[in-house]
C-alpha positions as CSV (number, residue, x, y, z in Angstrom):
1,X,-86.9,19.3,-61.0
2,X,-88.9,22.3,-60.3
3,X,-91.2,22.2,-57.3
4,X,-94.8,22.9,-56.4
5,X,-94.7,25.6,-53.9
6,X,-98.7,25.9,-53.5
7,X,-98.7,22.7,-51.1
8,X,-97.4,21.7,-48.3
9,X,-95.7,23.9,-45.3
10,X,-94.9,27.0,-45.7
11,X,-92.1,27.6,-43.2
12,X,-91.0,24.3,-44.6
13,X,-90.6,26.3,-48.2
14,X,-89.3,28.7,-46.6
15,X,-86.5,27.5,-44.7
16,X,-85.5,24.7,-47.4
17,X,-85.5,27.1,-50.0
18,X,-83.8,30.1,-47.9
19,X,-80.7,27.0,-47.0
20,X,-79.9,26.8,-50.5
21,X,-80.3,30.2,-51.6
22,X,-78.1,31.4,-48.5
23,X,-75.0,29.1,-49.0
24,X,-75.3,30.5,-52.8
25,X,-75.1,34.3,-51.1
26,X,-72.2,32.8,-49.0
27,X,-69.9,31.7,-51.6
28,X,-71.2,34.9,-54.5
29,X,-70.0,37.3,-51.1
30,X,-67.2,35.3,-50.6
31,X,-65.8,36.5,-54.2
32,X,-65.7,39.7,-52.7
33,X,-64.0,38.4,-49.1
34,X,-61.4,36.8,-50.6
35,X,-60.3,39.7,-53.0
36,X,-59.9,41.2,-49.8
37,X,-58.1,39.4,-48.0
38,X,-55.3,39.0,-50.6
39,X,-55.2,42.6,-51.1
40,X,-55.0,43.6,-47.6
41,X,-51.7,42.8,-47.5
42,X,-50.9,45.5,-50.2
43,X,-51.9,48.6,-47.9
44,X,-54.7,50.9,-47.0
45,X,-54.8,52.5,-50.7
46,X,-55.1,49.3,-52.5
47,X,-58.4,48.3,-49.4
48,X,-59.5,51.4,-50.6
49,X,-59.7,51.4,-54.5
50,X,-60.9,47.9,-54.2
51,X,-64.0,49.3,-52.1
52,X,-64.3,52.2,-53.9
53,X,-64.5,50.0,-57.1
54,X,-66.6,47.5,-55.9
55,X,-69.7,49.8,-55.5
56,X,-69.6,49.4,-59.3
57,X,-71.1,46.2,-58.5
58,X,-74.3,47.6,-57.2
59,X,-74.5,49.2,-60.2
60,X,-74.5,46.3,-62.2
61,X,-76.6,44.1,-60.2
62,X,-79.4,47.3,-60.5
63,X,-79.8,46.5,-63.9
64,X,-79.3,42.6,-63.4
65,X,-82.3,42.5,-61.3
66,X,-84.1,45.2,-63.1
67,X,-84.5,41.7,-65.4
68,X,-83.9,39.1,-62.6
69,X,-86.8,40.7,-60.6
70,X,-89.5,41.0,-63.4
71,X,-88.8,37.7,-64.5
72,X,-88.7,35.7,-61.5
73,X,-91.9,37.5,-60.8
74,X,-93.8,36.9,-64.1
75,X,-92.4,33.0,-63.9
76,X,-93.4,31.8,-61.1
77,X,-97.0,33.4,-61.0
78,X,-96.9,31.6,-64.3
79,X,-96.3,28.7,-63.0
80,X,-98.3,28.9,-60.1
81,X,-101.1,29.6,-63.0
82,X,-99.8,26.2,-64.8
83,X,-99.7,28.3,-67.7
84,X,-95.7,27.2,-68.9
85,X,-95.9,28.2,-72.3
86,X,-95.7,32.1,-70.9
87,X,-93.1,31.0,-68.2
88,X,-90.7,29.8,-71.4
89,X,-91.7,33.0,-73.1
90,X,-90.6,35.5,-70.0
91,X,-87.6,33.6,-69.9
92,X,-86.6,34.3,-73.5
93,X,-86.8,37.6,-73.6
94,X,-85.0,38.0,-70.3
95,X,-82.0,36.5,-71.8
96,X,-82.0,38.9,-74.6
97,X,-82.1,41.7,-72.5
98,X,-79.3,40.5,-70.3
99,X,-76.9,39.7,-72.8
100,X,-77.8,43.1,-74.2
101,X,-76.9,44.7,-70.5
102,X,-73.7,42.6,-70.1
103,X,-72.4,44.0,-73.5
104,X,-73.3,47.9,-72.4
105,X,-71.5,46.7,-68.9
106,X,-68.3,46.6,-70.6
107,X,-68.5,49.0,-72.6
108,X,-69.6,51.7,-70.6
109,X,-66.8,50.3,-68.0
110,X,-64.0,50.5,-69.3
111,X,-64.7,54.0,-70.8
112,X,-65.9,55.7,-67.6
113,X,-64.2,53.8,-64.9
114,X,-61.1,56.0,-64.3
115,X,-63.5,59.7,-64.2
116,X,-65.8,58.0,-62.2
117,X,-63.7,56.9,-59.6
118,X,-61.4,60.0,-59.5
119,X,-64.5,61.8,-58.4
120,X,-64.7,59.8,-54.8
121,X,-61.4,58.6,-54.0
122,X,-59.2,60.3,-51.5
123,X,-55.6,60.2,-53.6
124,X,-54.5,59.8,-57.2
125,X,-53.1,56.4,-55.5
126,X,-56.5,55.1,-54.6
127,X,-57.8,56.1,-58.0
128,X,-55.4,54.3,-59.6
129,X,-56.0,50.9,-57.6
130,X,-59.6,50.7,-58.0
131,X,-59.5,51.2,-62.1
132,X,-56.7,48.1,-61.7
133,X,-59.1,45.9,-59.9
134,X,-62.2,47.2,-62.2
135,X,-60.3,46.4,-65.5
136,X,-59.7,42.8,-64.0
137,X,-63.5,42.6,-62.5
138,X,-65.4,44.4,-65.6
139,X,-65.9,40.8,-67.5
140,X,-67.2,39.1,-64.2
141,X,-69.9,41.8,-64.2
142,X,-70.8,41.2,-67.7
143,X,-71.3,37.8,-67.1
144,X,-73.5,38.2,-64.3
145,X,-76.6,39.3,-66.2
146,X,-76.7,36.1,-68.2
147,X,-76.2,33.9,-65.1
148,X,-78.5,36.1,-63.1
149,X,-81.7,35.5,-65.7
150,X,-81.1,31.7,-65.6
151,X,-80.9,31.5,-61.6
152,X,-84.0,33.9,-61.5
153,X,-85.6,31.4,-63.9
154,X,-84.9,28.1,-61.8
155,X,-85.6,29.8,-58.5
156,X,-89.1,31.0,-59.9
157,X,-89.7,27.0,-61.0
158,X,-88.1,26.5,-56.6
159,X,-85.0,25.3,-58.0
160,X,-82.0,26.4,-55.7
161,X,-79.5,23.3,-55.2
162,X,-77.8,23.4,-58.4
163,X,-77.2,27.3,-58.2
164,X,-75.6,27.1,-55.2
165,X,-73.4,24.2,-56.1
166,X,-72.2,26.0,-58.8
167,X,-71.1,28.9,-57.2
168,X,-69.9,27.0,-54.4
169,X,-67.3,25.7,-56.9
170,X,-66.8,29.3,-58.5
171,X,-65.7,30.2,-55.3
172,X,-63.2,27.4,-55.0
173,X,-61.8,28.1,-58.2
174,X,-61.6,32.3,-57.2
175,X,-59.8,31.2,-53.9
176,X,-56.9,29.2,-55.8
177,X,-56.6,31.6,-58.4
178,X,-56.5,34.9,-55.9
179,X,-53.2,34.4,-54.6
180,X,-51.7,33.0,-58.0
181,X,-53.1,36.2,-59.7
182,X,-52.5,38.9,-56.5
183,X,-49.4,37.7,-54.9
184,X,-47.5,35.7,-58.4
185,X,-47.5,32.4,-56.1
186,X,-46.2,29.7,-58.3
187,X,-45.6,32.1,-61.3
188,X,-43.5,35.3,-60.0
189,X,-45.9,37.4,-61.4
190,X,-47.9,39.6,-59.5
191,X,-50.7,40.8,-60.7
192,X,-51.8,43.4,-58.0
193,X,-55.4,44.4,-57.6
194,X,-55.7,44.2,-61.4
195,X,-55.4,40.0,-60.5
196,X,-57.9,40.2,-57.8
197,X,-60.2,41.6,-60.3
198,X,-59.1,38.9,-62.7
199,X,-59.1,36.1,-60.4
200,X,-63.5,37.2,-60.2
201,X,-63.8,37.0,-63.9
202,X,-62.0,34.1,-64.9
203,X,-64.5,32.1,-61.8
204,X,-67.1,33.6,-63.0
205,X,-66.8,32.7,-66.7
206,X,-66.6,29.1,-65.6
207,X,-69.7,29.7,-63.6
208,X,-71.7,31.0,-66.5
209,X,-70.7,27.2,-68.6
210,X,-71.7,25.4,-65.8
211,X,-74.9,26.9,-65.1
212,X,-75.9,26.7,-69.1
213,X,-74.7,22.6,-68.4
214,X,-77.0,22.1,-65.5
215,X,-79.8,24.7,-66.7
216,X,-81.8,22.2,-68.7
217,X,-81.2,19.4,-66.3
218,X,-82.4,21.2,-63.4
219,X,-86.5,21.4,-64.6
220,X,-88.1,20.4,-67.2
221,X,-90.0,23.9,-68.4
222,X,-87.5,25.3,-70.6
223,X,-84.9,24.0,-72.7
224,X,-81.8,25.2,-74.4
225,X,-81.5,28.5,-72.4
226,X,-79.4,30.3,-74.7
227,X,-81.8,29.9,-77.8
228,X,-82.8,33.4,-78.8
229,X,-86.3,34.3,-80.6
230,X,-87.2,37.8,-82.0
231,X,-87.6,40.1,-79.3
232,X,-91.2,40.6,-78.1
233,X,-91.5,44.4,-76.9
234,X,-94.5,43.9,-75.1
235,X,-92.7,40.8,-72.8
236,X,-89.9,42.9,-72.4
237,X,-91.4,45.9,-71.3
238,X,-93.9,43.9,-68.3
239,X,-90.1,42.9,-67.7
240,X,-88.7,45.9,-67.2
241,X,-92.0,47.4,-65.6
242,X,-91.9,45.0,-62.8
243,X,-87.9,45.0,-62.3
244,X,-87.3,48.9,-63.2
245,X,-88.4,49.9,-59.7
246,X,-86.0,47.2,-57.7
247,X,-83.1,48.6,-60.4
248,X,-83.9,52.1,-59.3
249,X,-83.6,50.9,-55.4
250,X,-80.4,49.1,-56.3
251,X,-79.3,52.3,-57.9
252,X,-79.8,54.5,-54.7
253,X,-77.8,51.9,-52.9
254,X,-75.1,53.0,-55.3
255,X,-75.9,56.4,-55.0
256,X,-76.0,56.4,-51.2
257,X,-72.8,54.3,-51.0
258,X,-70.8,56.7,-53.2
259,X,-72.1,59.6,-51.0
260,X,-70.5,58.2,-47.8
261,X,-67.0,57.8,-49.7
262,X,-67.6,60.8,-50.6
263,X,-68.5,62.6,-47.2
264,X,-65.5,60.4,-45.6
265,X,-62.7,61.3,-48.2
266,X,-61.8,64.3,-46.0
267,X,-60.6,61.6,-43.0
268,X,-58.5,59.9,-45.2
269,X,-57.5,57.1,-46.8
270,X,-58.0,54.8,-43.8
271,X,-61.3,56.2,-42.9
272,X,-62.5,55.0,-46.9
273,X,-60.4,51.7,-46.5
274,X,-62.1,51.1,-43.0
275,X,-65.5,51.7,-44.5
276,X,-64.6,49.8,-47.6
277,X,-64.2,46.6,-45.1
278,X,-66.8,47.0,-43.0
279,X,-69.2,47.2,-45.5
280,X,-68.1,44.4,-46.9
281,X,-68.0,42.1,-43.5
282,X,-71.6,43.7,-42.9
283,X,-73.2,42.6,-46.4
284,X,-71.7,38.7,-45.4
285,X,-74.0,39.7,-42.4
286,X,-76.6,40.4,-43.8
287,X,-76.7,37.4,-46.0
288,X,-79.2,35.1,-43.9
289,X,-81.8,37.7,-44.3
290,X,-81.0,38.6,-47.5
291,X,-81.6,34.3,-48.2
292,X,-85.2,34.3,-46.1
293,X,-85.9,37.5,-48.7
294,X,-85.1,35.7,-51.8
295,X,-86.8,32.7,-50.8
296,X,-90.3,34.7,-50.0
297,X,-90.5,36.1,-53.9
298,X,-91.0,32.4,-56.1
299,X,-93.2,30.8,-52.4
300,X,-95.5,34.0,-52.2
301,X,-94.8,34.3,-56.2
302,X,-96.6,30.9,-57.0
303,X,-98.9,30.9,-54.8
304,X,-99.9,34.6,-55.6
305,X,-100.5,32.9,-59.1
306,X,-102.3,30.2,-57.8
307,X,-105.0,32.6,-56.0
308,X,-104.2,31.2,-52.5
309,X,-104.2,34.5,-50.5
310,X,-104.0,32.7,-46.9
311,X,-100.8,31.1,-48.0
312,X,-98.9,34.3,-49.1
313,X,-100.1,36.1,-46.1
314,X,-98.3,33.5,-44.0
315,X,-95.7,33.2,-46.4
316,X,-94.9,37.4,-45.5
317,X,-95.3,36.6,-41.6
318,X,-93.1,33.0,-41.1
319,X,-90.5,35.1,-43.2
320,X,-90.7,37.8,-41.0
321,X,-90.2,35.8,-37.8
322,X,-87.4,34.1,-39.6
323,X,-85.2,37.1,-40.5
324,X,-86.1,38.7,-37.7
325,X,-84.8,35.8,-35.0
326,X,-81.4,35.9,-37.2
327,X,-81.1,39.5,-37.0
328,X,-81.0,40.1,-33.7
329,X,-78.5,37.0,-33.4
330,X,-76.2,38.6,-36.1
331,X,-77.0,42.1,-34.3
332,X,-75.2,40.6,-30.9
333,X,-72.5,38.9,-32.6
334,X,-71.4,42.5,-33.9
335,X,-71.9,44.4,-30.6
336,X,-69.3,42.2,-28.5
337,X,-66.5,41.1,-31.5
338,X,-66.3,44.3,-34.1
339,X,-62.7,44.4,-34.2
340,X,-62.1,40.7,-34.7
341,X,-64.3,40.5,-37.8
342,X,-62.7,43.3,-38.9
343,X,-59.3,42.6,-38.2
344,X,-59.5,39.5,-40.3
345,X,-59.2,41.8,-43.5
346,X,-57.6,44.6,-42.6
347,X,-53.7,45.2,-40.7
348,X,-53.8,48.4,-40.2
349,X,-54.8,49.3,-36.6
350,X,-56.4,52.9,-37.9
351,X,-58.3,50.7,-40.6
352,X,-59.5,48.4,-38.0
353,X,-60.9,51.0,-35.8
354,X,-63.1,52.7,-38.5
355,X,-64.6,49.4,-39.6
356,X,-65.2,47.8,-35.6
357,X,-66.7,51.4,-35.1
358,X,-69.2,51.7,-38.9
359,X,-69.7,47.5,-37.6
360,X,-71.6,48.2,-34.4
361,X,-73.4,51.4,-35.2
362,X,-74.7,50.1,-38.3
363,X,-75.9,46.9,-36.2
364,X,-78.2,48.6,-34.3
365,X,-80.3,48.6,-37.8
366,X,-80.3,44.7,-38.7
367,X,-83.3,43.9,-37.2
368,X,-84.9,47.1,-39.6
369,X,-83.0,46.1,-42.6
370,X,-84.4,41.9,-42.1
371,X,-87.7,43.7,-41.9
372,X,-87.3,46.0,-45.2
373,X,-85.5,42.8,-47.0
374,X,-88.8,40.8,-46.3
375,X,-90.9,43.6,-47.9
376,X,-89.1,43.7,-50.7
377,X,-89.6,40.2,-51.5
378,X,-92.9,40.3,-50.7
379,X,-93.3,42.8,-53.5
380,X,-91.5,41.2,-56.2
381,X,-93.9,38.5,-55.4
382,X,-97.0,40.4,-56.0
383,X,-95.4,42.3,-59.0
384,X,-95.6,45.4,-58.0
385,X,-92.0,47.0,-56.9
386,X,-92.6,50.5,-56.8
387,X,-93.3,50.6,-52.6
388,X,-89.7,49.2,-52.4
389,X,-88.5,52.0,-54.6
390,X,-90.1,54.6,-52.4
391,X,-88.6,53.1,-49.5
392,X,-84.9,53.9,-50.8
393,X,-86.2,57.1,-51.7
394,X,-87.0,57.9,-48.5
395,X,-83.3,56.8,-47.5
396,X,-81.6,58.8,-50.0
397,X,-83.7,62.4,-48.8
398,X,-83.2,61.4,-44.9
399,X,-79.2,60.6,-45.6
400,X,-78.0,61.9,-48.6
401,X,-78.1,65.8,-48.0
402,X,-77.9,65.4,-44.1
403,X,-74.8,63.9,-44.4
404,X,-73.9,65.9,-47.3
405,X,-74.5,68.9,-45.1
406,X,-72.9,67.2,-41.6
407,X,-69.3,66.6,-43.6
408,X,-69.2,70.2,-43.6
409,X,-69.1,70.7,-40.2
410,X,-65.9,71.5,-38.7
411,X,-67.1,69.7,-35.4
412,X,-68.3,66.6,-37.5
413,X,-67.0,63.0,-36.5
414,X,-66.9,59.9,-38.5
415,X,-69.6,57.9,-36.0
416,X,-71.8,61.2,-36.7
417,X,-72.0,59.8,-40.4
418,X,-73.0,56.7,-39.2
419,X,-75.6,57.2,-36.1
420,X,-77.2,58.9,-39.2
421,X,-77.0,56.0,-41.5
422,X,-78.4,54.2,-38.8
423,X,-81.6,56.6,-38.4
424,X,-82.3,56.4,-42.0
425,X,-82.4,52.9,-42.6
426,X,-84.7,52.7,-39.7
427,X,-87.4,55.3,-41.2
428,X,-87.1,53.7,-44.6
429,X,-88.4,50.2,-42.2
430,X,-91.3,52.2,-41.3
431,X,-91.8,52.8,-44.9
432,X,-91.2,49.9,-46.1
433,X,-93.8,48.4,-43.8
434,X,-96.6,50.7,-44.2
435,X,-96.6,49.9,-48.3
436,X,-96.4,46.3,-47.2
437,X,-99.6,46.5,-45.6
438,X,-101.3,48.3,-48.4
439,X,-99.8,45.8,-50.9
440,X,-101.0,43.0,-49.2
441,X,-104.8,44.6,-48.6
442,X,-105.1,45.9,-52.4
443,X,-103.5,42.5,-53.9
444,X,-105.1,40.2,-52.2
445,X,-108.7,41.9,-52.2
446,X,-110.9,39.1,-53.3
447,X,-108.5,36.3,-54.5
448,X,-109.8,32.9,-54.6
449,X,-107.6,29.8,-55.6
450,X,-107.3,28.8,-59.1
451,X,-110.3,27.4,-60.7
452,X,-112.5,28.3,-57.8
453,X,-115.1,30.9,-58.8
454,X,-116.9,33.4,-56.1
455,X,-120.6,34.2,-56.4
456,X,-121.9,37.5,-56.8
């Protein structure tokens, strides 16, 4: 059942809610982990198209939490307001816009993929593996937007348990079916990347059935999740005003990520396949933060809704501590074993090399990145996302050209790409922080707890 995040201890919230929320994160990266590992074994190319196709993903999950965002945000200041007749209502109209978003996501995929990707990729080769994978991948994305709106939903009511259990067993399901699908164990019929892809979808289709079975059992606010009303412009569009910002930062990321396989294509295939894994052994990293974040948006949410300023003021600090203390863990882990994280998904010793080397520059940021992931939370919470926007704005003018600009170079070096990485995420930390402080100060200027009235 949904829970009452207004009382009791807030690190308690925190930490309970950030558990279940990160093992869901695990096992949704692990997807990706997986995939790699079974293609690993079909050569640096194949590493690379699968990278190179997986940035579609940030792409996608812009525009899922372009409605994820707004209506967690709306939700759980709703119910922190008791008023659950507008939670329902947000809820609704979220679903009609992500079903509407998961039919555009295929669509639009499986027209553009192959032009899109030619544009990056170092050979025709890699090209032609990263359309295989994103013909096979394309239906898990579509399904994401439905599933996305009702986890928002139950994590807005501080319901994680059953989301996490579900993709636990998605995962499960992706891991038998990888090697089936990849390598033709059992069948004799390999599948290539095109099966990795497939493997995704077929997981994640199940995972969309179970979540509609536990949805209604999960809290007691909203029932039948797939029932449709007319649309309500006016819902939708404090939807999309509140979400459109994170969508935009999400969209940078996909911007920025496409700029460095672009920058890198002249080092070759390896460099892109090396980059490909250590990005993808760096966002499993990242994952604890990323949990504490998720976790401050429906506890500073509610109680944002509830008019208890002190609590969401602590709610932003214990969650900073908290991501903080596991950053500079994860930071250290990275510094002294590189290569063996990486070597887990990659064979080829030039492949290896690039990723140890992207893995322990780009660690010198973690602590930064905890910081920013906190932030954005925090804004989500108070419905206002636009600071989190500017902050990957600032990213995309400190990297973007100046690495655009670097690649030209003919004394240029890969690590040069990534010691400026490094320096961006950490000025888009200062930003981040410095509209965090204004956000909290404007938002929180004379709130007083529900029911309680000030004098004049």
């Amino acid at each position: 059942m949904q829970q009452d995040l207004t009382q009791g201890s807030i690190t308690g919230k925190l930490v309970g809610m950030a558990g279940f929320i990160g093992i869901g994160l695990v096992f949704q990266t692990l997807y990706f982990i997986i995939d790699l590992y079974f293609v690993a074994g079909l050569g640096a190319a194949a590493i690379a198209g699968v990278g190179l196709a997986g940035n579609a993903f940030f792409l996608s999950l812009a525009l899922a939490q372009m409605v994820g965002v707004g209506a967690l945000s709306l939700i759980a200041r709703s119910i922190g307001a008791r008023d659950f007749g507008a939670a329902e209502g947000v809820y609704r109209q979220a679903m009609i816009l992500s079903l509407g978003l998961g039919a555009m996501t295929l669509v639009v995929g499986y027209l553009l993929a192959e032009p899109a990707l030619a544009t990056i990729a170092a050979d025709a080769e890699t090209t032609a593996m990263g359309k295989a994978y994103l013909f096979g991948f394309l239906p898990a994305l579509a399904l994401s937007f439905p599933t996305n709106a009702m986890g928002s939903a139950l994590r807005a009511a501080g319901v994680a348990r059953p989301t996490m259990l579900l993709q636990s067993g998605t995962v499960v399901l992706n891991a038998v079916l990888a090697p089936v699908l990849i390598a033709g164990w059992g069948t004799g019929l390999p599948l290539g990347v095109f099966g990795a892809g497939l493997a995704s979808s077929i997981a994640a289709g199940m995972g969309f059935l179970g979540m509609l079975f536990v949805f209604g059992r999960s809290q007691t606010l909203i029932a039948h999740p797939l029932k449709l009303p007319k649309p309500d412009w006016s819902v939708c569009r404090r939807i999309v005003g509140i979400g459109l910002p994170t969508a935009g930062e999400f969209l940078l990321m996909f911007v920025i990520t496409a700029v460095v396989y672009g920058v890198i294509r002249q080092f070759g295939s390896e460099a892109q396949a090396g980059y490909g894994v250590g990005g993808r052994v760096m966002q499993s990293i990242f994952l604890p933060a990323m949990a504490v974040s998720f976790a401050v948006a429906p506890v500073a949410g509610q109680n944002f809704g509830a008019g208890r300023a002190d609590r969401v003021r602590r709610t932003v600090r214990d969650a900073a501590v908290l991501s903080s203390g596991l950053m500079l863990v994860l930071t250290l882990v990275c510094q002294v074993w590189p290569h063996a994280m990486i070597a887990v998904f990659a064979h080829d010793p030039a492949v290896i090399d690039v990723g140890a080397m992207f893995l322990r520059i780009a660690s010198l940021n973690f602590l930064a990145t905890g910081l920013i992931f906190v932030a954005s939370g925090t804004f989500q919470a108070l419905g206002d996302t636009r600071p989190a926007l500017w902050g990957s704005f600032s990213r995309l003018v400190t990297f973007a050209g100046p690495a655009i600009w670097l690649a030209a170079q003919p004394w240029a070096r890969l690590e040069h790409i990534w010691y400026l990485s490094a320096t961006s995420v950490a000025l888009h930390c200062l930003v981040a922080l410095w509209f965090l402080r204004d956000q909290l100060r404007l938002k929180l200027a004379g709130l007083t707890p529900r029911g309680v009235t000030t004098s004049a």
